[in-house]
N, C-alpha and C positions, 0 to 999 in steps of 0.2 A: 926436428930430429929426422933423420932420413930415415925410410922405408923398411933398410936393413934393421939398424940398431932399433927402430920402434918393436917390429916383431922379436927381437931379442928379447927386449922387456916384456914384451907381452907373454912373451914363453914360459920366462922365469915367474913371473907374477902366477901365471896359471900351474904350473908347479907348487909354487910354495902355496897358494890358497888349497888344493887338494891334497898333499901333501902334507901339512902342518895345518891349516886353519881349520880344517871340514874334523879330520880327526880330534881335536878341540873342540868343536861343538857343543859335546855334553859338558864339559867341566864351566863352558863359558855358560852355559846357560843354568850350572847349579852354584855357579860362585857369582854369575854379575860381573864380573872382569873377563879384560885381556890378560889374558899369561904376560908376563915382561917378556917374555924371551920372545913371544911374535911381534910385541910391540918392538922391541931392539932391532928385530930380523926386516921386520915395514922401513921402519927409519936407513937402516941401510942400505934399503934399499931405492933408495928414494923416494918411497910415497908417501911422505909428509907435503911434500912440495912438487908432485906431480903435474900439476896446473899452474903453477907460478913462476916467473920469470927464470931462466937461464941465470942472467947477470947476480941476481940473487942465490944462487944455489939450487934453484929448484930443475923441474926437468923440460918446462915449456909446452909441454902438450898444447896440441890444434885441440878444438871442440870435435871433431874428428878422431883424435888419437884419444882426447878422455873418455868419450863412449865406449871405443871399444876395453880401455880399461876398467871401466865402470863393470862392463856385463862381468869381467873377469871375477872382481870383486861380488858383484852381488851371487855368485856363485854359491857363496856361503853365508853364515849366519849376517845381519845388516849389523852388529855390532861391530864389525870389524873395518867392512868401509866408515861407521861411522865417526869411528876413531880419529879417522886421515881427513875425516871430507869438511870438517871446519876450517882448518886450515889449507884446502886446498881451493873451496868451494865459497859460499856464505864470507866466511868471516875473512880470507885471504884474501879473494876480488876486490873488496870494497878498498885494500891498500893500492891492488894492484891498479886499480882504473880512478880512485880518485884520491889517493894517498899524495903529497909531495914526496919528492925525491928524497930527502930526510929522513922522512916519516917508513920509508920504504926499506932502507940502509938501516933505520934501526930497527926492522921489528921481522922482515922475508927472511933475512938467514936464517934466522932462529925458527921460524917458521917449517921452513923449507927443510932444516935439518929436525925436524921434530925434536926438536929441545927447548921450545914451547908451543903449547896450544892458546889455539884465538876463538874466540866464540860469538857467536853473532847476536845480537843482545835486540830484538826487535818488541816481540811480541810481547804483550801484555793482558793481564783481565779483562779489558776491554779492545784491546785493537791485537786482532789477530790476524788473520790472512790478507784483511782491510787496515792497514797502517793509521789511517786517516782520524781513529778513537786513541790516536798516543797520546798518554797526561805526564811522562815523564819530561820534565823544564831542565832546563840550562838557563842559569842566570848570570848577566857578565856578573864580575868580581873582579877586584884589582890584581892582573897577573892573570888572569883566566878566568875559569866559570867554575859554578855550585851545579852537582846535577842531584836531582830528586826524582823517586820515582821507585817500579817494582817491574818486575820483569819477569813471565814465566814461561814454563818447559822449553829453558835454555840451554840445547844441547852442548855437554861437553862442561858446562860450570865448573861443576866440583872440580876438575882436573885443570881449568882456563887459567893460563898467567897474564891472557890479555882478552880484556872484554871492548866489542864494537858497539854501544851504546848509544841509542839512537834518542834523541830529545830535541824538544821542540825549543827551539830559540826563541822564536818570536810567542809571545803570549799573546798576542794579537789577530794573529793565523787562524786557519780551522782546518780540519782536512788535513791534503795533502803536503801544505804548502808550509814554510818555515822550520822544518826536521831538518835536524844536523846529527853528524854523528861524530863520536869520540869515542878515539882510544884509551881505555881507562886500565892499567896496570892492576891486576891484584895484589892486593894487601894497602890498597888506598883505605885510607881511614874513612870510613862510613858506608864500606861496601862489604857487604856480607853474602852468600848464597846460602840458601836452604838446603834443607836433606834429599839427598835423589827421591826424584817419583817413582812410586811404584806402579809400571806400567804394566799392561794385558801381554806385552810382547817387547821382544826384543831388547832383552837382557843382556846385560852389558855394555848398553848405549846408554847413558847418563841422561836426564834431565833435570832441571832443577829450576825454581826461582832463584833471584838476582834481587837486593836489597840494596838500591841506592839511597844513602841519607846523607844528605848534606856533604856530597862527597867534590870536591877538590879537582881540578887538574887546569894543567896550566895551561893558556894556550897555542902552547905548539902541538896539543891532545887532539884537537878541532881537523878530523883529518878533513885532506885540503888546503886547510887553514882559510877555508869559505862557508860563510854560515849558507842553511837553506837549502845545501847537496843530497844531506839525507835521502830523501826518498829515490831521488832519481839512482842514489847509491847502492839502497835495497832494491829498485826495481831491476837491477843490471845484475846484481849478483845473483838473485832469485831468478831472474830467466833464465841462466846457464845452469843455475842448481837445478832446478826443474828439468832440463834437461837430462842432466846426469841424474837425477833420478831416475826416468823413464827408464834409461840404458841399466839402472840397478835392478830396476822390475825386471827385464831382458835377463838378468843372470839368473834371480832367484827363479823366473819361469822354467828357464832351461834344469836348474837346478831339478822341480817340480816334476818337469815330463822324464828325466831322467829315473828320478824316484819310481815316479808311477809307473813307468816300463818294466822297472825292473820287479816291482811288487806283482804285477800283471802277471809278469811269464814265470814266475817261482811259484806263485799262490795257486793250491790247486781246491776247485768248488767236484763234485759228486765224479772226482778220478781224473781232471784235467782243468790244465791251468784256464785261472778266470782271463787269460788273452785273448783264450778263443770266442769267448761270448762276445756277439757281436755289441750288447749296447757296451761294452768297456772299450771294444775297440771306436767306440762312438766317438767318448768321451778322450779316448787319447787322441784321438785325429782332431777335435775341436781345438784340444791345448797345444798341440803342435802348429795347428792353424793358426793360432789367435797371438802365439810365440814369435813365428816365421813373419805375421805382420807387422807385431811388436819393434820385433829386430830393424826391418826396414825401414818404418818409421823412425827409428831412432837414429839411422844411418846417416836419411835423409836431410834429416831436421838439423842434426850436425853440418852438414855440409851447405843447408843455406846458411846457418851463423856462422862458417867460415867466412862463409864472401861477402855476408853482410847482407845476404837478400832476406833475410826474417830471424830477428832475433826476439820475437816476443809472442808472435800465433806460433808459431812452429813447436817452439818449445813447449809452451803450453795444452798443443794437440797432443802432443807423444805422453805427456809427463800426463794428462785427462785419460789416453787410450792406456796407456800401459802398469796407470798404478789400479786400474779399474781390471784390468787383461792379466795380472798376475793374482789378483783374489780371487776369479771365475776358476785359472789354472790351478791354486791349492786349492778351493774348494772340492772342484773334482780329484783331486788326488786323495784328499782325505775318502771318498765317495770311490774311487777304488780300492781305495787300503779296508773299506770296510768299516768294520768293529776297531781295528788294529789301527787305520788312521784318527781314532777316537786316545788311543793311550799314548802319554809319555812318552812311551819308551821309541817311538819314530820319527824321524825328521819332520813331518810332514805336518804331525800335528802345532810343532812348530812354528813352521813357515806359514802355518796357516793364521798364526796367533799376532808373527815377525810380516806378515805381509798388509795388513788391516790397517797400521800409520801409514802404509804411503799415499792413501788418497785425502791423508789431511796434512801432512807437512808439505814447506813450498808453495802454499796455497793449496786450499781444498779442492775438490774436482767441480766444486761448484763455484768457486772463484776461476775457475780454465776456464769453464763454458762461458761466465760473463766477457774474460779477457777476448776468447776466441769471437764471440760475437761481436764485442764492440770492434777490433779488429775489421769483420767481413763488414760491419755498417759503416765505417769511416770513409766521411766522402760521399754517402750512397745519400739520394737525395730522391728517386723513386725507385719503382721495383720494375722490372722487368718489362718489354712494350710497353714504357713510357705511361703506366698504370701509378696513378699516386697514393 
């Protein structure tokens, strides 16, 4: 997309989220849903398929252009991006870079046009951020495979018409190695989802277990149509998610210090507003600080997995610094709201509750430090002046 027509979108996106979504706020966090009517207004406006191909329908965003519409997005509650971000993120990639052709043509339109959701179907009671404890099997069968198995805080479920379903082929394997993944249609016989999780934050973003028993498909299901892809499938789509994470933290932040500015200079302590006490003004300059780096990081980071110079420390530094840098940012905002960022009734206590998942989805911030490390030791065989 060129330059011009990018900020176009970006313009409108940043309207309609202040506009209609922030104003929604309260109701989304006292019913659990999206309104239809934003969900219809998202879809037409392209952000079901904001990151997925052109030729498909969708809008083709650079890792570069989804940042910055990330931050747009995380501007407001995280239910709202997380509506889109299955399909755009997670569970859309895994078509987009390892799907066949076929496989692509029948499932990105729909996709793209939000007239169905896809879900990324990984995690389970024992392999979470670490793939490598997955016991969900795939077993050939004449025409295709049986898969078995449970799956949980699977965003998007209850709503999913198409589950990415990761299981192990080979029963032989350990670890990483032998995970495939398949497209599994809802309303397949033997696949069930559980009741949404009741989570600490961030209502109206679905979770759920996934209940595969003895469930069917055929295999043209098998995306790729190559067994053993899985991981390297999860490890690609989870890098760029991670990324877009980072950039979601970057909004809610911005979101945060705008709050707190404004709580600052209205709120007044013994006849003048608490902006002028220096330790508040401490505390806002730290979160604008730690915002402003946020921001950069995430720019940056985009623009090596544009050209391909780091698509896996990069993303993983931004997505460690900034889901860590926007909990330090609400924290202090609640700490300037006082008493007041303790009740209900302000955003802040919110975000403070909506900001807490993002240092464990995507991998935890202690799965980045591993990834970033092994990273800087690859290759490395002493340390420094030749000291072993």
């Amino acid at each position: 997309m060129d330059t011009e027509a990018f900020q176009e979108v970006l313009a409108a996106v940043r309207t309609f989220v202040r506009k209609e979504v922030v104003p929604a706020e309260d109701v989304i966090e006292q019913t659990d849903e999206i309104p239809g009517t934003i969900r219809a207004k998202a879809a037409a406006m392209g952000l079901f398929g904001f990151a997925l191909p052109e030729e498909y329908g969708g809008l083709g965003f650079s890792m570069t252009e989804d940042v910055q519409l990330a931050i747009e997005l995380g501007y407001t509650t995280p239910a709202f991006r997380s509506m889109l971000g299955t399909n755009n993120g997670i569970a859309g990639q895994v078509l987009v870079n390892f799907g066949t052709d076929e496989q692509k043509r029948r499932h990105l339109p729909d996709l793209a046009a939000g007239s169905k959701i896809a879900v990324f179907a990984l995690t389970e009671p024992e392999a979470g951020s670490d793939p490598s404890g997955l016991r969900t099997r795939a077993v050939r069968a004449e025409g295709g495979y049986r898969l078995t198995g449970q799956k949980r805080f699977i965003t998007n479920a209850d709503r999913a018409d198409l589950f990415m379903v990761f299981a192990r082929t080979n029963a032989d394997t350990e670890g990483t190695k032998g995970i495939s993944v398949f497209a599994v249609e809802s309303g397949a016989a033997g696949l069930s989802v559980g009741p949404k999780d009741e989570k600490m934050g961030q209502r109206g973003a679905h979770t759920a277990e996934v209940f595969i028993d003895d469930v069917f498909v055929p295999e043209s299901a098998l995306i790729g149509e190559v067994e053993g892809e899985g991981f390297a499938a999860a490890m690609r789509s989870l890098a760029r998610g991670r990324l877009h994470i980072a950039a979601i933290c970057v909004g809610l932040a911005q979101r945060l210090v705008e709050e707190s500015v404004a709580h600052a200079a209205a709120s007044r302590q013994g006849g003048r507003p608490i902006a002028e006490f220096q330790q508040v003004q401490a505390m806002l300059a730290d979160s604008q600080t730690e915002l402003y780096a946020g921001r950069a990081m995430v720019l940056e980071a985009a623009r090596a997995y544009d050209d391909g110079g780091d698509r896996r420390m990069a993303p993983s530094c931004a997505k460690l610094f900034c889901s860590e840098m926007v909990g330090r940012v609400a924290d202090r905002a609640v700490q300037i709201h006082g008493g007041m960022g303790y009740m209900r009734t302000v955003p802040v206590e919110r975000f403070y509750r909506d900001a807490r998942l993002f240092r464990l989805y995507e991998g935890t911030s202690e799965v980045q430090k591993v990834i970033i490390a092994k990273q800087l030791l690859k290759g490395a065989t002493t340390l420094p002046h030749g000291k072993a």
